[in-house]
C-alpha positions as CSV (number, residue, x, y, z in Angstrom):
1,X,27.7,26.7,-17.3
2,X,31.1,25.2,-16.3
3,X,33.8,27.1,-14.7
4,X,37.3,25.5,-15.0
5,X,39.6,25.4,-12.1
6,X,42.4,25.0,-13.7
7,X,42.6,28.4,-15.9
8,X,45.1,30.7,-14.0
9,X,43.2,33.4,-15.0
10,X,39.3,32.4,-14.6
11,X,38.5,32.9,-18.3
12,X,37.9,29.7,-19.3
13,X,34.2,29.5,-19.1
14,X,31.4,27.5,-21.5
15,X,28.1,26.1,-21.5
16,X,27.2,22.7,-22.8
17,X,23.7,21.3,-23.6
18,X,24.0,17.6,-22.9
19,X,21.2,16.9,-25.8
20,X,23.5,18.6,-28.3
21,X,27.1,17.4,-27.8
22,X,29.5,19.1,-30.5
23,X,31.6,15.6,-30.5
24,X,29.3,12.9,-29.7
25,X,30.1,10.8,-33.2
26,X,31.3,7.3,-32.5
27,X,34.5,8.2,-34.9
28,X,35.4,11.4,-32.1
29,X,38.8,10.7,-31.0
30,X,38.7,12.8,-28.1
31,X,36.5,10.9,-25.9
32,X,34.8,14.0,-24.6
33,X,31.4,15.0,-26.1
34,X,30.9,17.9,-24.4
35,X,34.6,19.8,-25.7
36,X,33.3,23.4,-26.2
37,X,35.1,23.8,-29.6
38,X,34.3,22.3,-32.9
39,X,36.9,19.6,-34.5
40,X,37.2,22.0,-37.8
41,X,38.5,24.5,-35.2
42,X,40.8,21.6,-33.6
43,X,41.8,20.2,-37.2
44,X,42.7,24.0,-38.2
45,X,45.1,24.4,-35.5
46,X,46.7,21.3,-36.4
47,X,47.5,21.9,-39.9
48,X,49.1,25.3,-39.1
49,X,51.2,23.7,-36.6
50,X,52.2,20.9,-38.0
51,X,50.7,17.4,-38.6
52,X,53.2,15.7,-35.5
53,X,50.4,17.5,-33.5
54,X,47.9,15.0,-31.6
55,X,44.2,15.8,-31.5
56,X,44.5,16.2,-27.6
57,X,47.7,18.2,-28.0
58,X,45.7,20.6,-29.9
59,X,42.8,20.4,-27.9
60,X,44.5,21.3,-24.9
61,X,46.3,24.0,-26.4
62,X,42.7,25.8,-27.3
63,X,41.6,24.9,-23.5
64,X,44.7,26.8,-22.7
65,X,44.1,30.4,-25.1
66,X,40.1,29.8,-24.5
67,X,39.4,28.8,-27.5
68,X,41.0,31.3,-29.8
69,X,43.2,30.0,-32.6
70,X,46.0,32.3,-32.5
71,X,46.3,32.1,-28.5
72,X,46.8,27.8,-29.1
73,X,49.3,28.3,-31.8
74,X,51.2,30.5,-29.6
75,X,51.0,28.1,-27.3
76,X,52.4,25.3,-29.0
77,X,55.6,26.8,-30.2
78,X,56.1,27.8,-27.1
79,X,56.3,24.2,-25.6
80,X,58.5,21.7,-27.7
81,X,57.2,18.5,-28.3
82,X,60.3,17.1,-26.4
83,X,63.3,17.6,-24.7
84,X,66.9,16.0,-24.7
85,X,68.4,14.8,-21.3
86,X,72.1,14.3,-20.6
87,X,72.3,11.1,-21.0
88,X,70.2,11.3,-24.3
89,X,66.9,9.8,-23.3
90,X,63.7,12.2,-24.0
91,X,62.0,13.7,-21.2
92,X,58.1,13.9,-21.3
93,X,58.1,17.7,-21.5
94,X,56.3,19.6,-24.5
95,X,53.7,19.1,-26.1
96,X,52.6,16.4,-23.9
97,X,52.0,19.5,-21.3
98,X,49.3,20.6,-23.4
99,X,47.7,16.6,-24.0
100,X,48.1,16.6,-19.9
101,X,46.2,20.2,-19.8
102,X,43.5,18.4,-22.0
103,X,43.1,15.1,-19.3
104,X,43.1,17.3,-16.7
105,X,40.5,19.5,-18.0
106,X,38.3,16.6,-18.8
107,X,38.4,14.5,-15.6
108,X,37.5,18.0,-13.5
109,X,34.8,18.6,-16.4
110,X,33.7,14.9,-16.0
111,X,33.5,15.4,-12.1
112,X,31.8,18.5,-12.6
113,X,29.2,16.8,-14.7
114,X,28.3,14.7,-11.8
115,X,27.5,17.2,-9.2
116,X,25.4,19.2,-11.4
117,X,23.8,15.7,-12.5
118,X,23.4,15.4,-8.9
119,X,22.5,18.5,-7.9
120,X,19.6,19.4,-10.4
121,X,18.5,15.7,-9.8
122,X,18.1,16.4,-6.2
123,X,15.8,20.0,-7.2
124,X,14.1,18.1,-9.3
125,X,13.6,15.0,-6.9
126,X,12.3,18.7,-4.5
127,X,9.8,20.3,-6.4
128,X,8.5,16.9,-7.5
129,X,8.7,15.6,-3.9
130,X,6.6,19.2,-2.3
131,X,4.2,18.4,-5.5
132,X,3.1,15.2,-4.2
133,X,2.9,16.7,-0.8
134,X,0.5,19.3,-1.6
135,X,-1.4,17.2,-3.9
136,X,-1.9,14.6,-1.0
137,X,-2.6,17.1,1.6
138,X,-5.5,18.3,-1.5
139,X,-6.5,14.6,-1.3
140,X,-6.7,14.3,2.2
141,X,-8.6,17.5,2.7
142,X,-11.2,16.2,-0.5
143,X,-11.6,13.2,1.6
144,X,-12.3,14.9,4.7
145,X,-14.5,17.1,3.3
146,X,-16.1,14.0,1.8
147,X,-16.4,12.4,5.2
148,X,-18.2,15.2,6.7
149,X,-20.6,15.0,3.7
150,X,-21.4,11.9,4.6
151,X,-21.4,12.0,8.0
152,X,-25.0,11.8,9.5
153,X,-26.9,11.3,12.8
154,X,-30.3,9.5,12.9
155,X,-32.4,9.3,16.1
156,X,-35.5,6.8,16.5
157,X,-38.2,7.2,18.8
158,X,-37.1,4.2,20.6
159,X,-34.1,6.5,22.1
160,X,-31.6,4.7,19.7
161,X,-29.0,6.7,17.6
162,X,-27.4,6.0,14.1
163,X,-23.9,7.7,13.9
164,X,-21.8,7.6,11.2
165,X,-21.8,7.6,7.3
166,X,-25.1,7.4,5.4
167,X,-27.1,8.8,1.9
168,X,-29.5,11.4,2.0
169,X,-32.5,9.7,-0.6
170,X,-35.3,12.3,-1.2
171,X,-34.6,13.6,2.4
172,X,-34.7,10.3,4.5
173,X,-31.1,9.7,5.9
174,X,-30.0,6.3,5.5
175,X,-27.4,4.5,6.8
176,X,-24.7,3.8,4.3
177,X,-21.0,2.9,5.0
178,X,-19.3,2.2,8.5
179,X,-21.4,3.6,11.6
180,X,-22.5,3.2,15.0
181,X,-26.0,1.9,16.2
182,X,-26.1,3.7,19.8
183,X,-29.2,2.0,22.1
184,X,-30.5,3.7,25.6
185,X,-29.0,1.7,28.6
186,X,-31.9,-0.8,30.2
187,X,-31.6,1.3,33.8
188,X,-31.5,4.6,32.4
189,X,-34.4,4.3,30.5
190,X,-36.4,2.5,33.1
191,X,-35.7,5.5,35.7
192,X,-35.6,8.3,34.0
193,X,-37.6,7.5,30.6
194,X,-37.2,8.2,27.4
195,X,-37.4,11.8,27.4
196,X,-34.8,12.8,29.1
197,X,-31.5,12.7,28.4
198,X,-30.7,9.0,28.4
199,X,-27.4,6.9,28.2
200,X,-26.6,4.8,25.0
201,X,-24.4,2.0,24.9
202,X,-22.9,0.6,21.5
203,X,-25.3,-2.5,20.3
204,X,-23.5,-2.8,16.7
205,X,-20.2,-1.2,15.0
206,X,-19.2,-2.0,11.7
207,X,-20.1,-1.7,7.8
208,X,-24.5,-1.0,6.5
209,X,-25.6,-1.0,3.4
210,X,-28.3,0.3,2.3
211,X,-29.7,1.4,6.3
212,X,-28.9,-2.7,6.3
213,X,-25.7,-4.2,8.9
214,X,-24.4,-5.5,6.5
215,X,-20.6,-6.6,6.2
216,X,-17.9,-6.6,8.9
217,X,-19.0,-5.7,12.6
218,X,-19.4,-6.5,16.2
219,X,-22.8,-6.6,17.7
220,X,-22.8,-6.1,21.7
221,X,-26.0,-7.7,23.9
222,X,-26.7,-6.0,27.1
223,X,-25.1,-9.1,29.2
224,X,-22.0,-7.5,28.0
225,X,-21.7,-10.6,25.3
226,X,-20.3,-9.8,21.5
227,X,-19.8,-11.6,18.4
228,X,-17.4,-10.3,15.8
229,X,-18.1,-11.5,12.1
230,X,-19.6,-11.0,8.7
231,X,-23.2,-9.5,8.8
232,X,-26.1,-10.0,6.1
233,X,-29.3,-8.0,6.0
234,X,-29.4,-7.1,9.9
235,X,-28.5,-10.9,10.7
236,X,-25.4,-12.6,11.9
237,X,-24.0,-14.5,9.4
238,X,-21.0,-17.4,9.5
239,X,-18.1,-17.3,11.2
240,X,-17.1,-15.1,13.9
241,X,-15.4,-14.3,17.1
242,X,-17.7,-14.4,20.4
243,X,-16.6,-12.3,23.6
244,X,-18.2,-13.7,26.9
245,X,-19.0,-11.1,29.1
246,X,-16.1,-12.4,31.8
247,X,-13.7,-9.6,30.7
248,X,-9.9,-11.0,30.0
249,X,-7.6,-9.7,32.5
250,X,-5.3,-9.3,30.1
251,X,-7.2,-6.8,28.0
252,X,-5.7,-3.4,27.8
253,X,-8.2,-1.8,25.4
254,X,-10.6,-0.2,27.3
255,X,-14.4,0.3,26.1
256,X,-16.2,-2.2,24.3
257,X,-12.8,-4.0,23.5
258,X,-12.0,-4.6,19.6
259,X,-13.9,-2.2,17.3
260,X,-15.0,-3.8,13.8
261,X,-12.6,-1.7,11.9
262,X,-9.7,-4.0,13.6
263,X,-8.4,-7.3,11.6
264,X,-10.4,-10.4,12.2
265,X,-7.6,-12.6,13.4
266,X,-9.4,-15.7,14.9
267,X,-5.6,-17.5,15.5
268,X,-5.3,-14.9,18.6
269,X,-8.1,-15.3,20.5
270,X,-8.3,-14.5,24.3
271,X,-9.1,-16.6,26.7
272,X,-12.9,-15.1,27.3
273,X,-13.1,-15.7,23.7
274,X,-14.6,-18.7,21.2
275,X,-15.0,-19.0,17.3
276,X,-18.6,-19.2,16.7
277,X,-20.5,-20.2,13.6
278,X,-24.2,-18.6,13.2
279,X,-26.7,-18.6,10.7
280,X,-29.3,-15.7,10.0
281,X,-28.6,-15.2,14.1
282,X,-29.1,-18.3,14.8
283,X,-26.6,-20.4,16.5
284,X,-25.4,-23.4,14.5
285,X,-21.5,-24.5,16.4
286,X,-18.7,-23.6,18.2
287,X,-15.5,-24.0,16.2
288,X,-14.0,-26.3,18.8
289,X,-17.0,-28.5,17.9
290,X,-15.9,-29.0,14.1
291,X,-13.2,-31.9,15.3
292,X,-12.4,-34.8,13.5
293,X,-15.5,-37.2,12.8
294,X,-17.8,-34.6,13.3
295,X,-21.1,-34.9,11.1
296,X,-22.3,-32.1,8.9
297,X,-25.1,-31.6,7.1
298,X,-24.2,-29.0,3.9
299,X,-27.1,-26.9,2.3
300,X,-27.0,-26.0,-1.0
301,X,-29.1,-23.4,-1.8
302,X,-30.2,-20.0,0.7
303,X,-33.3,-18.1,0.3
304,X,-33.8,-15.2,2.5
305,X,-37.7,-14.1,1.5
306,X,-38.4,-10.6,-0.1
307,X,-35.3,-8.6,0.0
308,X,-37.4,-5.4,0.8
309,X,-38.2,-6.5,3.7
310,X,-36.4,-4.4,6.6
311,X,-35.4,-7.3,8.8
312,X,-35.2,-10.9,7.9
313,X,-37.5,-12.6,9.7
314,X,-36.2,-16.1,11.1
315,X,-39.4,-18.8,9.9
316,X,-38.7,-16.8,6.4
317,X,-35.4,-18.3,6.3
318,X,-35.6,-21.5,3.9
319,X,-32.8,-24.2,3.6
320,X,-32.8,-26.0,0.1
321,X,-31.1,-29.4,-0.8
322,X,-28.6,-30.7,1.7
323,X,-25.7,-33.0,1.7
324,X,-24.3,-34.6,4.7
325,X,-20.5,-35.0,5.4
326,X,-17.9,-35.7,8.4
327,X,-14.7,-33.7,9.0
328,X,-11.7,-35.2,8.4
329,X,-9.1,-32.2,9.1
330,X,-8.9,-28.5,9.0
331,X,-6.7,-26.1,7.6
332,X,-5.7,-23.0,9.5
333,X,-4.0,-21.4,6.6
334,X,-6.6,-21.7,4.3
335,X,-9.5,-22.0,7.5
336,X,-10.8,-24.9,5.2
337,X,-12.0,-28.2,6.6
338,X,-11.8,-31.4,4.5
339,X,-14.8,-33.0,4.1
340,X,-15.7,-36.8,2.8
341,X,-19.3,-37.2,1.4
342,X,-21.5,-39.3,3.5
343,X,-20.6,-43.2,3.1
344,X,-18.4,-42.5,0.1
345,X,-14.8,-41.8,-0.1
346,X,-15.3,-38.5,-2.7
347,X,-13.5,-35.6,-0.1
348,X,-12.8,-31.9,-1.2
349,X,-11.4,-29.3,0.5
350,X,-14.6,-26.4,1.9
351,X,-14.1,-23.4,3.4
352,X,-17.5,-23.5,6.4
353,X,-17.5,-19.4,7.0
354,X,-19.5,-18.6,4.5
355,X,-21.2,-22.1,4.1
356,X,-24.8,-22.7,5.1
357,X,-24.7,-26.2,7.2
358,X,-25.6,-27.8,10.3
359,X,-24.2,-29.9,12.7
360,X,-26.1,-33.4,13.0
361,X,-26.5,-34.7,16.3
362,X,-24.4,-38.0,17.1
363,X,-27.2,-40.9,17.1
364,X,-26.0,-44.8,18.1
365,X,-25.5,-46.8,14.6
366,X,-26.9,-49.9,16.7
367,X,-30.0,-51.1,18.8
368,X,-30.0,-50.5,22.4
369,X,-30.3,-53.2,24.7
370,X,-32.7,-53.7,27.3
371,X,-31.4,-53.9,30.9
């Protein structure tokens, strides 16, 4: 509903429905799609008054007598189209009232337009902004009450603890998702044994699969050593981060230091810290050791036994074909090293986190000689 401002007497009142403008044709002369009154109405007035009468003369006449016909006629006889000065020269008095009366009323309808525009946007921008509030705070209460559901606590006889998210399957509680693998401290157990009620330290954090560790995590030995990395079937696999048991002084986290659910970012490493490459747990190089010149010796193929089995056992761990290769440059970007193959000068660009390889020990090229 729009209310003019202009009307002396507060009468002048209409609604418009923006989808079903009464002058929206591209012939409309009047430049205002919304004008409450239809042109028949506009072209009546006009003939009874005479045809010197503009379209926005008119117009502004039926703005003026609320759109009744008789009430705009009245109106234009009782302003003249112009006036005579002194000196003989026309001054803009008249009708032209009645085509200023029509401006008028559409610039302040225009404005109008806007706000409402505005305001309605800003209820509708509202509801549909409290909407998506209540239908996150429904998704975060889902996935709450999904994390609880999954949520489970598995003790062993050893005195170790599972905590964290796992699968029921047919009423054995597996470890599934990120957890925590609690193990009874050395001392406590020895003194006061195992059933009473003993401390745990953390020995692994991160992602299992399956009641396997398997993804991201940090394993912790009891020296107070950890190494940060990629895990596959309960073994250590790739690159990682290793933490020396020489705590940084520098360190303001307290605990365990860097939980697995932190970013991996090897290019800020403290100074009690090393990159670390390992194989099914095994220890194959530091990263500092994967210089320029340095030998390789790539593996092609990785068999890890019967995947059934609960642990993969080390002397079931079988490298396939290998190829050996020497460093030329790494990549921090990419964390890709450039290898050239053996004697030859075929290179390509291989990323070693995930890469099954060993470093071959530097061996003289020539005979010794005696002394």
């Amino acid at each position: 509903m729009y209310k003019s401002m202009l009307d002396p007497s507060g009468g002048l009142t209409f609604e418009f429905d923006p989808l079903r403008p009464l002058h929206a044709n591209e012939d409309s002369r009047l430049q205002w799609p919304e004008f409450p009154y239809k042109q028949v109405t506009i072209d009546r007035v006009r003939a009874r008054a005479g045809k010197e009468l503009t379209e926005e003369a008119a117009a502004g006449a039926l703005l003026m007598a609320c759109g009744q016909e008789t009430g705009a006629l009245f109106q234009v006889t009782q302003h003249n189209r112009e006036d005579e000065g002194e000196d003989g020269h026309t001054i803009e008095t008249g009708w032209r009232v009645l085509e200023r009366r029509f401006l008028d009323e559409r610039a302040a309808f225009r404005q109008a337009k806007r706000e409402f525009i505005r305001g309605e946007k800003a209820k509708v921008v509202s509801i549909l902004d409290a909407q998506a509030a209540k239908e996150r705070a429904q998704q975060e209460q889902a996935e709450l009450a999904a994390w609880k559901a999954r949520q489970i606590v598995k003790r062993h006889e050893d005195g170790s603890k599972y905590d964290g998210d796992g699968v029921n399957e047919n009423g054995v509680l597996i470890p599934h998702g990120f957890g925590t693998l609690w193990v009874p401290e050395e001392k406590y157990l020895t003194n006061v044994g195992r059933g009473a009620d003993i401390k745990r330290v953390v020995r692994y954090e991160g992602d299992w699969k399956d009641g396997f560790m398997h993804g991201c995590g940090t394993y912790f030995w009891a020296s107070g050593e950890s190494w940060k990395g990629n895990f596959l079937r309960d073994e250590m696999q790739g690159k990682g981060v290793y933490t020396s048991s020489e705590r940084d002084p520098d360190e303001l986290n307290s605990g365990r230091g860097d939980t697995a659910r932190e970013s991996n970012n090897c290019e800020a490493l403290r100074p009690n810290q090393r990159i670390r490459y390992l194989d099914a747990s095994q220890h194959v190089c530091w990263g500092d050791e994967l210089v320029r010149g340095c030998r390789v010796r790539l593996f092609d193929n990785r068999h890890f036994g019967d995947p059934l089995v609960s642990v993969v056992k080390r002397y079931n761990v079988d490298l396939g074909e290998e190829t050996e290769a020497v460093v030329v440059r790494y990549d921090p970007k990419t964390d890709r090293h450039l290898l050239r193959k053996g004697e030859t000068e075929e290179t390509r660009w291989l990323s070693l986190s995930n890469t099954n390889f060993r470093v071959v020990v530097s061996r003289p090229i020539a005979r010794l000689l005696d002394e």
